[in-house]
C-alpha positions as CSV (number, residue, x, y, z in Angstrom):
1,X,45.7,3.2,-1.2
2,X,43.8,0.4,1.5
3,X,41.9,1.8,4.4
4,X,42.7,0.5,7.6
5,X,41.4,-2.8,8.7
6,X,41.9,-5.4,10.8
7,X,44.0,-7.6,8.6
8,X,46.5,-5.2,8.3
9,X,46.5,-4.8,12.1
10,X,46.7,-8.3,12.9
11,X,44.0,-7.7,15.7
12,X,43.5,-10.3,18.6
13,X,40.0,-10.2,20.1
14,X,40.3,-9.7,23.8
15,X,37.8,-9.9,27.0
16,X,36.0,-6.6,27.4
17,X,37.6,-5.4,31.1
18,X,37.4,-1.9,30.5
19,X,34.5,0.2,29.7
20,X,35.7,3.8,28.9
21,X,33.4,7.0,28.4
22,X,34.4,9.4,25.8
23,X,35.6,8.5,22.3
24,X,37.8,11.6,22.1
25,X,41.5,12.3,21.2
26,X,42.7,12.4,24.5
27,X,41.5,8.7,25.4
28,X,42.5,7.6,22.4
29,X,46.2,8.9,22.4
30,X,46.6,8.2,26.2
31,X,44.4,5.6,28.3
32,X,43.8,3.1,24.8
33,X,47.5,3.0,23.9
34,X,48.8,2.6,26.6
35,X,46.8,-0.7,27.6
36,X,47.3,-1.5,24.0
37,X,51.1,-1.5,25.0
38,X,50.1,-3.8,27.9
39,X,48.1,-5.5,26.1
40,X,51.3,-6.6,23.2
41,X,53.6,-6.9,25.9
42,X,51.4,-9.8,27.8
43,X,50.8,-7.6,30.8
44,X,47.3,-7.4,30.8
45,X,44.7,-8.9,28.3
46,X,42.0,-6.1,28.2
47,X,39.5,-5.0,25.8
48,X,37.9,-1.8,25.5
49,X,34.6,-1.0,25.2
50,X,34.1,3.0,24.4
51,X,31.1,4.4,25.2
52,X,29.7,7.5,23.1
53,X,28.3,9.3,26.3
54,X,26.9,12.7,24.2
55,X,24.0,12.9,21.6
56,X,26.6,14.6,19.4
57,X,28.1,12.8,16.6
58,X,28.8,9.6,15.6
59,X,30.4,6.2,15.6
60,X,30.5,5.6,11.8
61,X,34.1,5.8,11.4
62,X,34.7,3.5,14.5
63,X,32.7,1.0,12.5
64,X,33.7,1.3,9.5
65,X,37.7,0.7,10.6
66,X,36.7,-2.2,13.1
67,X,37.0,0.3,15.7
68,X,41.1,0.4,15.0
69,X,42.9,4.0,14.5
70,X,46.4,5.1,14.6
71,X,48.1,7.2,16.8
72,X,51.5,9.1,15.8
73,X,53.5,10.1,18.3
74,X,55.4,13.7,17.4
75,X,58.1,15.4,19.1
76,X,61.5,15.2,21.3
77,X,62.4,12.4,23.5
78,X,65.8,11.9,25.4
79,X,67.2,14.8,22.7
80,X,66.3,12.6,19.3
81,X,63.3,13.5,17.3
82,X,60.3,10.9,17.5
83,X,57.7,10.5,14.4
84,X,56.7,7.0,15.3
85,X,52.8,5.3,14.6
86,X,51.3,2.4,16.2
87,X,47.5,1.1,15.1
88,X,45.8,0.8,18.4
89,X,44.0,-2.4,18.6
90,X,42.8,-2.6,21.9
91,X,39.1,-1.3,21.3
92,X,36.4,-4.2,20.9
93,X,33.6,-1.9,20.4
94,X,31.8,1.6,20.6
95,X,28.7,2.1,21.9
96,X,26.0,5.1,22.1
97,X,24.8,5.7,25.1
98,X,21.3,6.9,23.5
99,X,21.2,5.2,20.4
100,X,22.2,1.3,21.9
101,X,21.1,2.4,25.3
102,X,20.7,-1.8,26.2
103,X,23.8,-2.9,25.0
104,X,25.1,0.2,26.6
105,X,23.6,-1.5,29.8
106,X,24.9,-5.2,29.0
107,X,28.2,-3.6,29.0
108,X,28.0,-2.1,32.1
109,X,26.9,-5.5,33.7
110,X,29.8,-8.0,32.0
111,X,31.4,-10.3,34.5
112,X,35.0,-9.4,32.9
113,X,34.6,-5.6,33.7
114,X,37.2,-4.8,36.1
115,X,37.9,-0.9,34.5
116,X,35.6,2.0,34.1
117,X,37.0,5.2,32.6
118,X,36.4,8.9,31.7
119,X,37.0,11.4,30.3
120,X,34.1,13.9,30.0
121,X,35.7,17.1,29.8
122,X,36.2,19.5,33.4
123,X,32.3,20.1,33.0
124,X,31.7,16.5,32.7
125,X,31.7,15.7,36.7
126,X,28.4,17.8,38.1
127,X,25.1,17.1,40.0
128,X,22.2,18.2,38.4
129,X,19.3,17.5,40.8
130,X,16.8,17.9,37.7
131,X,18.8,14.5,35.7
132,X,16.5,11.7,35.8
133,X,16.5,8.2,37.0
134,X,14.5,6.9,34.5
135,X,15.7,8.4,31.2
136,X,17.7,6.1,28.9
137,X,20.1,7.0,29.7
138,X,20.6,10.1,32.3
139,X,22.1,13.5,31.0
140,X,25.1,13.9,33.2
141,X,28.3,11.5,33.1
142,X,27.6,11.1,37.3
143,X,23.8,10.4,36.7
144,X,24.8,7.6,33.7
145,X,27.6,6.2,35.7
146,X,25.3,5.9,38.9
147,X,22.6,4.0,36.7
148,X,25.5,1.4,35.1
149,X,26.7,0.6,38.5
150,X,23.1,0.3,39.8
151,X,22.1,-2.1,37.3
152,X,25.1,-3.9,38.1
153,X,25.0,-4.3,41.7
154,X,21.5,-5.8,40.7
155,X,22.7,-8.0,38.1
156,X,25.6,-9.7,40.4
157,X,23.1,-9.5,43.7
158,X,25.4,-6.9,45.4
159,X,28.4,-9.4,45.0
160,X,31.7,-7.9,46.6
161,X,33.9,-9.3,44.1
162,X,32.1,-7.0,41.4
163,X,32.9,-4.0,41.9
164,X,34.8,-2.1,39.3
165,X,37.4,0.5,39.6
166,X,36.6,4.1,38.4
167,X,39.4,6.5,36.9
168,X,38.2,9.4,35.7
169,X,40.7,11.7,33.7
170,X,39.1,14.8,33.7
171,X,41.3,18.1,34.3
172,X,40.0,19.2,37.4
173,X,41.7,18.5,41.1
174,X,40.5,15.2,42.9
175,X,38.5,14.5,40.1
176,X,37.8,10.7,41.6
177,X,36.9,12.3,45.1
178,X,34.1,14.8,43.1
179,X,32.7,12.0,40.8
180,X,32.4,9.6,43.9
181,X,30.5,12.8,45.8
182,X,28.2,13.0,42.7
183,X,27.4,9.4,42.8
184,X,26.3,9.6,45.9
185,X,24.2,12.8,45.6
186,X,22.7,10.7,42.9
187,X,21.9,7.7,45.3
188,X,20.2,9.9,47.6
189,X,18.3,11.7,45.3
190,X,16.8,8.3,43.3
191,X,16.5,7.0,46.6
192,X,18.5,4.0,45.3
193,X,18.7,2.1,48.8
194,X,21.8,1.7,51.8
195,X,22.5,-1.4,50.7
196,X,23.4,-0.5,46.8
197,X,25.0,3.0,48.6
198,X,27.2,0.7,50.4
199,X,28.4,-1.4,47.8
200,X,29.6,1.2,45.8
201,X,31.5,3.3,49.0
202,X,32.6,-0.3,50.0
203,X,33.4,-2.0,46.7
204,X,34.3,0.4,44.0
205,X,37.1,2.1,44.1
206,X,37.4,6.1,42.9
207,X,40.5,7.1,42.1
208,X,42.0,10.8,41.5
209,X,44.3,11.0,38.2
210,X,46.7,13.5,37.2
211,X,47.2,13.2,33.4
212,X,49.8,14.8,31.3
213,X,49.8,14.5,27.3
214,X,49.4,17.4,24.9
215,X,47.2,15.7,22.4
216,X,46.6,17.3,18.9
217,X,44.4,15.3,17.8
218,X,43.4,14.5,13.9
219,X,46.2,16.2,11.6
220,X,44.0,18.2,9.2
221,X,47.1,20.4,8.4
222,X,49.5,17.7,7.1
223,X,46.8,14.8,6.9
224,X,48.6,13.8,2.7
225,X,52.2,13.6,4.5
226,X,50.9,11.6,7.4
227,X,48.8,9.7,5.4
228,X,51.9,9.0,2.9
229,X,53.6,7.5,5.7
230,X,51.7,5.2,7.3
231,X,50.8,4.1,3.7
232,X,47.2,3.7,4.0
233,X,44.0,5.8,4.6
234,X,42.8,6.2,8.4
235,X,40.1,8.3,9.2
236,X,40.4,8.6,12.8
237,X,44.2,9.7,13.1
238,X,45.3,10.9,16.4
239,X,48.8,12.6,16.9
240,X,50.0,13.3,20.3
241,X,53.5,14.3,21.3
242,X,56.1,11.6,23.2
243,X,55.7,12.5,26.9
244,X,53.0,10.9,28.8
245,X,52.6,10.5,32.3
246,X,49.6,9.1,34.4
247,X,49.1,9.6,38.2
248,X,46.5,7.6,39.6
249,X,45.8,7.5,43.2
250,X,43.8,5.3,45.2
251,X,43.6,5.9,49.0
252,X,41.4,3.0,49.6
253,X,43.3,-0.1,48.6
254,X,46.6,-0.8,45.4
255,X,45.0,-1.4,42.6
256,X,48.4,-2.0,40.2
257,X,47.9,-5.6,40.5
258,X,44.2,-5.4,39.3
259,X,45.5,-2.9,36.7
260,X,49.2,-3.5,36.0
261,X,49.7,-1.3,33.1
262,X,53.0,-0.1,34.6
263,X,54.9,-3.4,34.1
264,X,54.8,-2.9,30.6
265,X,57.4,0.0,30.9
266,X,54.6,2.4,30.9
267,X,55.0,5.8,32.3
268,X,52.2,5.0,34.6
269,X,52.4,5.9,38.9
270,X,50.1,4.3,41.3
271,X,50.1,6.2,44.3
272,X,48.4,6.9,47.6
273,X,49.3,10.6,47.3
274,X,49.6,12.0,43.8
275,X,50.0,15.7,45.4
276,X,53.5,15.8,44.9
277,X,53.3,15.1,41.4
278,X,50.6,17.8,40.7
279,X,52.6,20.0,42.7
280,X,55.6,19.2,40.2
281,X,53.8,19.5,37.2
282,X,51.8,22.6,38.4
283,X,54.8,24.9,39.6
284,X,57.6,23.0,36.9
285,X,55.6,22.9,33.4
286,X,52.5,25.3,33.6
287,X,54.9,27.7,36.1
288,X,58.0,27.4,32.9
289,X,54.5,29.1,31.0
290,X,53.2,31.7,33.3
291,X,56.3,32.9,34.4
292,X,58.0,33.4,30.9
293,X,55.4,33.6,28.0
294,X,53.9,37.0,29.1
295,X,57.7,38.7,28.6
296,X,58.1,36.5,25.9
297,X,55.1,38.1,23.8
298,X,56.5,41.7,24.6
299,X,59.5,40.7,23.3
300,X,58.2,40.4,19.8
301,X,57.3,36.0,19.9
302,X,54.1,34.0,18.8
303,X,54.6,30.9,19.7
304,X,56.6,28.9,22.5
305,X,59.0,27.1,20.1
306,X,60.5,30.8,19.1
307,X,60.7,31.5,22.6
308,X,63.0,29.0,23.2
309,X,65.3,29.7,20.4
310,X,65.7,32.7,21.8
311,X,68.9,32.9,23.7
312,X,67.7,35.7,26.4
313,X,64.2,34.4,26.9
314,X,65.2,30.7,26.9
315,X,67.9,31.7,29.2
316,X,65.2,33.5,31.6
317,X,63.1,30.9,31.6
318,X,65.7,28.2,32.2
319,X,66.6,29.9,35.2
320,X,63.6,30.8,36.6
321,X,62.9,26.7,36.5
322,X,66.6,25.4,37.2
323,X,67.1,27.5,40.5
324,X,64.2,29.4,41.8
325,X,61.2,26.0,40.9
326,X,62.9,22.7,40.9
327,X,64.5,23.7,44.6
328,X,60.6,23.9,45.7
329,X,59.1,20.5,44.3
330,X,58.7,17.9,47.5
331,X,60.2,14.8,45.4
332,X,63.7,13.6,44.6
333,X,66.2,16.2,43.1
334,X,67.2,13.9,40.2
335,X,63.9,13.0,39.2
336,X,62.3,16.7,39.2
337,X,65.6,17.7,37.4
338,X,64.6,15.0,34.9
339,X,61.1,16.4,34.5
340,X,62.1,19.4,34.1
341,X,64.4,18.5,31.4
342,X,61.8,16.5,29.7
343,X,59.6,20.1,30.1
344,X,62.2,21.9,28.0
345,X,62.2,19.1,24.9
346,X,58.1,19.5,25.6
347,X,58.4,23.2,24.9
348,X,60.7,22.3,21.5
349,X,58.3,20.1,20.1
350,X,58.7,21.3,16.1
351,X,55.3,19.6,15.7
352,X,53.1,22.1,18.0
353,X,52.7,25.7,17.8
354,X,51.5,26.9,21.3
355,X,50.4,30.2,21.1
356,X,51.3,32.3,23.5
357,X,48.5,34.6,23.3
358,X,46.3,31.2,23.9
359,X,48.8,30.6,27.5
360,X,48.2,34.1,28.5
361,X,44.4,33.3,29.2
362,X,43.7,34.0,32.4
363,X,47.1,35.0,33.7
364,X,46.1,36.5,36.9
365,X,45.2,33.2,38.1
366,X,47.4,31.2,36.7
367,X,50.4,33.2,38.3
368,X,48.8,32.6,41.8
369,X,48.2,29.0,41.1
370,X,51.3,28.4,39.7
371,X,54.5,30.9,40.5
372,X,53.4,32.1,43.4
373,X,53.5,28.6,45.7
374,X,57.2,28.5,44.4
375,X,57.9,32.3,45.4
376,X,57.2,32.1,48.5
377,X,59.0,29.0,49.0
378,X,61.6,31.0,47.9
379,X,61.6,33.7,50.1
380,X,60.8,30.9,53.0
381,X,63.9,29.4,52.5
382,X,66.6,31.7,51.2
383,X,65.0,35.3,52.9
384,X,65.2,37.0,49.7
385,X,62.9,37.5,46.4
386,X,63.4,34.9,43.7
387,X,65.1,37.3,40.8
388,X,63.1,36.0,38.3
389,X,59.8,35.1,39.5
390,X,59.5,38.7,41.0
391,X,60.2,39.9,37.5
392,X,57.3,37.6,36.1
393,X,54.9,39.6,38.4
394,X,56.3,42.8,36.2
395,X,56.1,41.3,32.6
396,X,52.6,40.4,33.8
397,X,51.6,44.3,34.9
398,X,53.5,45.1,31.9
399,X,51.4,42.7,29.7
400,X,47.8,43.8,31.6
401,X,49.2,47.7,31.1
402,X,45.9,49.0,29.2
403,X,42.8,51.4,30.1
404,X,40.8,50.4,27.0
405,X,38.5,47.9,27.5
406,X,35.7,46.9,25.4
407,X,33.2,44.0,25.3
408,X,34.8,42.8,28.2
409,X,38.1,42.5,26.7
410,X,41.1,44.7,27.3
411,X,43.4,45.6,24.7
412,X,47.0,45.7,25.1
413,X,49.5,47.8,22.6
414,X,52.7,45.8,21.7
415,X,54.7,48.1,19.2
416,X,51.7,50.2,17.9
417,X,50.0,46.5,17.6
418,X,46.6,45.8,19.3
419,X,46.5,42.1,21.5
420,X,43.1,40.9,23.2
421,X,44.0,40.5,27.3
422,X,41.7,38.0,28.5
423,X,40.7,37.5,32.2
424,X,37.7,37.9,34.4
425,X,35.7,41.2,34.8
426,X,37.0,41.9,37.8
427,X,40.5,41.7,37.0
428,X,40.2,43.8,33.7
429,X,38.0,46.0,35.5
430,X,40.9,47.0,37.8
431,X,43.8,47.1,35.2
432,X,41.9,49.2,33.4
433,X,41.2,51.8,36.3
434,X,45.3,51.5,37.5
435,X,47.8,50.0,35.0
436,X,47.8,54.1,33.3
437,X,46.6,56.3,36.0
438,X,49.1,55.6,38.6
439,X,53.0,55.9,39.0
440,X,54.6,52.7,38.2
441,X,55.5,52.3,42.2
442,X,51.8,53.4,43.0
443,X,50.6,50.6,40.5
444,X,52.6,47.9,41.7
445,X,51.3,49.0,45.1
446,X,47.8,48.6,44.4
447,X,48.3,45.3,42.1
448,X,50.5,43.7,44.9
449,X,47.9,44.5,48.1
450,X,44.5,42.9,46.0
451,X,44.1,40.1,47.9
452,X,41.2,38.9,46.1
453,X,43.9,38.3,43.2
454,X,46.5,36.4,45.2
455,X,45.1,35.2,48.3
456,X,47.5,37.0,50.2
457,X,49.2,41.1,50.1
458,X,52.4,40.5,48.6
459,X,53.7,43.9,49.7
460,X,54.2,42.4,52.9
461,X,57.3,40.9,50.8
462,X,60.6,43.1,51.7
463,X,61.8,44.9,48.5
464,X,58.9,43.5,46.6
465,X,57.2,46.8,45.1
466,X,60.2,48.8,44.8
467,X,61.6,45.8,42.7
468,X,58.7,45.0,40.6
469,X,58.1,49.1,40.1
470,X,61.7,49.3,39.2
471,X,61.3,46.7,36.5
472,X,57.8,48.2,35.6
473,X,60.3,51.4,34.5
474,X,63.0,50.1,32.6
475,X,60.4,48.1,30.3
476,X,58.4,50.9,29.7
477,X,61.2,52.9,28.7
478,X,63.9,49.9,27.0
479,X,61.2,47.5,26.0
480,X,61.1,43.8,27.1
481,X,63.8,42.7,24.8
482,X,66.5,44.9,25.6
483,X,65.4,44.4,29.6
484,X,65.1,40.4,29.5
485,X,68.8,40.7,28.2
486,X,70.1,42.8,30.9
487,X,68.0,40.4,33.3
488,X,69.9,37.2,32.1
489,X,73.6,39.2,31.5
């Protein structure tokens, strides 16, 4: 069987106006087929040049395919089943950082770079006052970015018209606001000059991204099948599911027409505000988790895709989304109701198996972050508690119900069987000094009033203890299968 090469792919060489940092799946799957898309479609004619921004690993296998990959896209769409592949074509090159640290730089300093991108992972976009000027090139993703654009404002004499646009997609909350604060931190501290400070603050443009793609990468697991049908070898594989959606937000000026990706069909916002479409992915999607996985693990589930072929849980969680979440999210009914449909064929997605002992990481947080918001909305507008998100705060007490903890992890009993319950120290710490030395209602009462946990005392919510205690009771004593039926009767 042939390798993958550019003959097959039928590659057009293209003007290098993107310059992205990070070679990973993510990128690859998301940002690079996308403009790929654009790209066929006539929309935009951009090349990509990837940029290898770690001293770990390598680029042989970019090389050695001409820098062209596959990705296959897995899963449910619009209720059909989606197993498609495209070969990406829109990479020119890949370059390391350390290893071709001056054609690194030349890249940094083309005339057709309109594009820089990122994705570095959520630790990727810090200051570190000790990162060097001088090295070749800087440790951090901030320090290397500040040197490329200081080069560049050299190169083009501080020209207005050479700026570039930065969108970085790492998962962390006005991600373009922090790496723009880092930049300048960096300016300061290499004493860099007003004039190149100004340029950048007046001429480049940071933008904050909301990204949404569950990548899974290179298919070890069923690599032969995958393999068999594309009908040829390819090395750097990347399967994704369907659904993609990219937020990107620019406050300063509309960058679509510089970056139309969108008008190739592309599911691809430009905003000034992208805080309603966090808000709908936060309380819709990671809310459908937090609020339903925890029950569904006590009920005797592994994975998501069990959960919802389950008619009680499925029903629970449908609910919990349908009427107590989507009547929260600030945008148009139809178009939450849609997201939240596409949520549910998300969840389905025979391809992935989503632990639910990986979601319950961290669930302490998580509920705040993400049920909370929507239960006090609740209560805001309708002056009573949301059925089912107060019975989330339950199967979460439930799920935290332990007084053995050791090495900093508690462990929960689920039918005689032993789960690890993961969460700060602080938050162990207390479950383990409550969850089994109080009364279910004295519990409840303690949970409910740590403010340090929820930003707030939610016994101060009417009915709120008595209901989550009463709940508390019947799992302990039915279980959470026989109780998540009663719930959704």
């Amino acid at each position: 069987m042939k390798n993958l090469n550019k003959d097959m792919a039928k590659k057009v060489s293209r003007p290098i106006a993107v310059m992205q940092y990070g070679e990973g799946n993510f990128l690859r799957a998301f940002v690079d087929y996308m403009i790929d898309i654009a790209n066929e479609k006539g929309v935009t004619d951009m090349g990509i040049a990837i940029v290898k921004p770690i001293t770990f690993g390598s680029l042989e296998r970019f090389d050695a395919q001409n820098n062209l990959y596959t990705v296959v896209l897995r899963g449910r769409q619009d209720g059909k089943t989606v197993n498609d592949a495209r070969i990406v074509t829109s990479v020119e090159e890949a370059v390391d950082a350390y290893t071709q640290y001056d054609r690194y730089m030349e890249t940094g300093c083309l005339d057709t770079l309109k594009i820089i991108v990122s994705n570095t992972t959520e630790a990727g976009i810090v200051f570190d006052e000790t990162d060097k000027f001088e090295s070749t090139p800087p440790t951090t993703y901030p320090g290397k970015l500040t040197k490329v654009l200081y080069e560049r404002f050299k190169k083009f004499n501080g020209a207005a018209d050479k700026g570039v646009i930065i969108i970085p997609c790492e998962l962390i909350e006005h991600n373009g606001d922090k790496l723009s604060d880092c930049v300048n931190k960096f300016i300061d501290l290499w004493k860099l000059g007003e004039d190149f400070k100004a340029w950048v603050n007046e001429n480049c443009t940071f933008c904050c991204t909301l990204v949404d793609r569950i990548v899974t990468g290179y298919p070890r697991d069923s690599i032969e099948e995958i393999t068999a049908q594309l009908g040829y070898n390819d090395q750097l594989v990347d399967t994704a599911e369907p659904f993609g959606l990219w937020v990107i937000e620019s406050k300063k000026r509309d960058i679509s027409g510089i970056f139309p990706i969108d008008k190739a069909g592309l599911p691809v916002v430009f905003t000034d505000d992208q805080t309603p479409y966090r808000e709908r992915k936060v309380r819709i999607l990671n809310g459908a988790h937090t609020s339903t996985v925890l029950a569904g693990y006590l009920a005797g589930f592994e994975i998501v895709g069990e959960i919802m072929k389950d008619p009680d849980v499925r029903k629970y969680m449908e609910t919990a989304v349908f009427e107590e979440i989507v009547p929260t999210v600030r945008l148009p009914h139809d178009e939450v109701v849609a997201f939240a449909n596409s949520v549910f064929e998300r969840f389905e997605n025979p391809f992935i198996r989503h632990r639910l002992l990986d979601i319950s990481l961290n669930s302490v947080s998580k509920w705040k972050a993400r049920v909370l918001p929507s239960f006090r909305d609740n209560v805001a507008k309708n002056g009573k508690l949301p059925k089912f998100l107060t019975f989330s705060f339950a199967a979460l007490l439930a799920f935290y119900t332990s007084d053995t903890l050791v090495d900093g992890v508690l462990k929960g009993s689920r039918g005689g069987e032993s789960y690890d319950i993961k969460d700060d120290a602080a938050v162990l710490a207390f479950f383990a000094k409550n969850s089994k030395a109080l009364s279910s209602k004295e519990f409840v009462q303690a949970a409910a009033s740590e403010t340090r946990f929820w930003g707030e005392d939610l016994t101060k919510y009417e009915g709120f203890v008595d209901t989550v205690a009463a709940y508390l009771d019947a799992i302990h004593k039915d279980g959470m299968k026989a109780v998540v039926h009663e719930l959704v009767k």
